[in-house]
N, C-alpha and C positions, 0 to 999 in steps of 0.2 A: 328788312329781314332777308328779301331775296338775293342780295348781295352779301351779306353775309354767312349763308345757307351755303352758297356757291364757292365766296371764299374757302369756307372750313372743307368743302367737297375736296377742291383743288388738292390743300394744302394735305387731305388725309391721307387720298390717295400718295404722293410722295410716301408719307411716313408708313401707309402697310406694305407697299414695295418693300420697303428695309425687311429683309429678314431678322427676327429675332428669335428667343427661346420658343415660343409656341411654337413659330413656324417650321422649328428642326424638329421639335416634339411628333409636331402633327406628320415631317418627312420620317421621322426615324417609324412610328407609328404604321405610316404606308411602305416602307420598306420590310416592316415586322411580320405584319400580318393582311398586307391587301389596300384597296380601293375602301373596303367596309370597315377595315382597321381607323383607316387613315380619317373616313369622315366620323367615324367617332370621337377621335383624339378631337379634330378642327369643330364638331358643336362642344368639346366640353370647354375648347379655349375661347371662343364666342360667348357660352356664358359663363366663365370670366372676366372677360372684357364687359358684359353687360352688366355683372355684378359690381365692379367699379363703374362704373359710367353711373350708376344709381346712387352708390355711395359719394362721388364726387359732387352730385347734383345736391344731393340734400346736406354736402360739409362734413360727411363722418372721414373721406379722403384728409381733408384739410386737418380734422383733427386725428389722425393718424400719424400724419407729417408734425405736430405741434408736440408730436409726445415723441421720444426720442428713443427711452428704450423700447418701448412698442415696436416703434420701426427699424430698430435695428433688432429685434428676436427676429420676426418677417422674415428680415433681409437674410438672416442667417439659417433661418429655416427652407427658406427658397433657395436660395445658393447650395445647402447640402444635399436639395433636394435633387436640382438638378446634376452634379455631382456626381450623384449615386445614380440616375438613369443614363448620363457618357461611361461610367464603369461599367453601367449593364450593359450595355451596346458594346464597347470593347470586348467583354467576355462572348457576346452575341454569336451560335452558330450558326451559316448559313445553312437552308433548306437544299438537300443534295438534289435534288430534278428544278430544274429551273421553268417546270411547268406548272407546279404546286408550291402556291404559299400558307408555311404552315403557321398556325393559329398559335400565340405565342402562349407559354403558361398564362394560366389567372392571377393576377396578381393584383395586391391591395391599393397600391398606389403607382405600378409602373407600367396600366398599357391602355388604349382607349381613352373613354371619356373620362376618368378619372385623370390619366395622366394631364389633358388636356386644361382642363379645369383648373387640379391644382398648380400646374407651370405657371397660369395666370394669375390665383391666388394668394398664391404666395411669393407673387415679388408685387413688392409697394411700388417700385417704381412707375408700374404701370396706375395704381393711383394719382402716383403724383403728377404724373406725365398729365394725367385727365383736369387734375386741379388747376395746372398751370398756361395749358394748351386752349381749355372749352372760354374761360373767362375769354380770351381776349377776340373771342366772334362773335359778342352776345352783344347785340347794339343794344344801346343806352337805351334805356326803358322799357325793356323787357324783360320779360319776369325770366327769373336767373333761372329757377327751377328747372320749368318745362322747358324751354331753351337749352338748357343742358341735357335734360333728356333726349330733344329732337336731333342735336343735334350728335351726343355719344350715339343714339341708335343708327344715324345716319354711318359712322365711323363702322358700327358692328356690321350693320349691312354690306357695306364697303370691305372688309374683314371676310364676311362669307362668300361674297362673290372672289376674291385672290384665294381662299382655300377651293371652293370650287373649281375653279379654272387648273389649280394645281393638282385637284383628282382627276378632271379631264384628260388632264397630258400625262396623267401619271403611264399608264398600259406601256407606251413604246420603253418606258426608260426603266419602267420594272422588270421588262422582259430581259433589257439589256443586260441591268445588273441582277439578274433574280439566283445567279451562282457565282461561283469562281474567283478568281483572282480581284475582278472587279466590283463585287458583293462586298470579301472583305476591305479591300481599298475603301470604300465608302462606308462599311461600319466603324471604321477606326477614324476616318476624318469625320463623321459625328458624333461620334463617343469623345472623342477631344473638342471638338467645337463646343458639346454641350456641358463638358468642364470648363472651358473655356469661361463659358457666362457666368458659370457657377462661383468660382474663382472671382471673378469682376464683380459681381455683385455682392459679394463677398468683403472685397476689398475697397469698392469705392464706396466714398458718403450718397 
């Protein structure tokens, strides 16, 4: 077990290095409205992630993948979602004093924990990724279950420590871009990266 504990360690670490949708969410989040922005967005993508990790453990993952239009509303509903938060961010005005970040409107589905949450709920892929990934570190004769439990929590753990680290460093690079020319430069290459996914997920199986 301890070597395959170790293995999945290794191998996760690689895979939350990758940037993906959550991790832009959680940047565009701290770019929005702050350090406090930003760790709200990164616990609601966390438990998403633990939300599939549980569903992969107990096979509702697997049977999500086995039904096909299921997984593609999902797919379709997470692709427009995110869609619709790279258009928000395009339209996105910078805060005029780059001493003051201002608190972005309330919104139902596009800021915080919310946003965080559903960027990971509604893309399957991150279930299946779970379905596919957890089996092949679960040494033979161990119960599948909690083994998948141990070892997705180990993954979310891993997950919070790379968002934390990313609110640590955030100060210098907020101040940097927190106006100007280089505020908007960077809301429009997030606003398009995060059509980017949208579009892909969208379009691939």
């Amino acid at each position: 077990m301890l070597v395959a504990v170790t293995t999945f360690t290794v191998a996760s670490v690689l895979v939350v290095l990758l940037p993906g949708p959550d991790t832009l969410v959680v940047i565009r989040n701290l770019m929005a409205g702050g350090p406090r922005l930003g760790l709200r967005a990164s616990l609601g993508a966390m438990t998403g992630l633990a939300v599939w990790v549980v569903a992969a453990a107990l096979g509702l993952s697997a049977l999500l993948t086995a039904s096909h239009d299921g997984y593609l509303a999902l797919r379709i509903v997470g692709a427009a979602y995110l869609c619709w938060m790279g258009f928000a961010t395009l339209r996105a005005k910078p805060h005029s004093s780059p001493d003051v970040v201002a608190e972005p409107r309330r919104s139902l589905i596009g800021t915080g924990y919310t946003a965080g949450l559903l960027t990971d709920l509604l893309n399957p892929k991150v279930g299946v990724f779970f379905v596919s990934f957890l089996p092949s570190f679960i040494p033979e004769g161990a119960p599948v279950v909690w083994t998948s439990l141990l070892l997705g929590g180990i993954f979310v753990v891993l997950t919070a420590v790379y968002y934390g680290a990313l609110l640590a460093l955030s100060g210098p690079v907020m101040r940097w871009m927190a106006d100007g020319p280089v505020r908007r430069w960077v809301d429009r290459v997030t606003g398009l990266v995060l059509i980017a996914f949208g579009v892909r997920m969208a379009v691939e199986p």
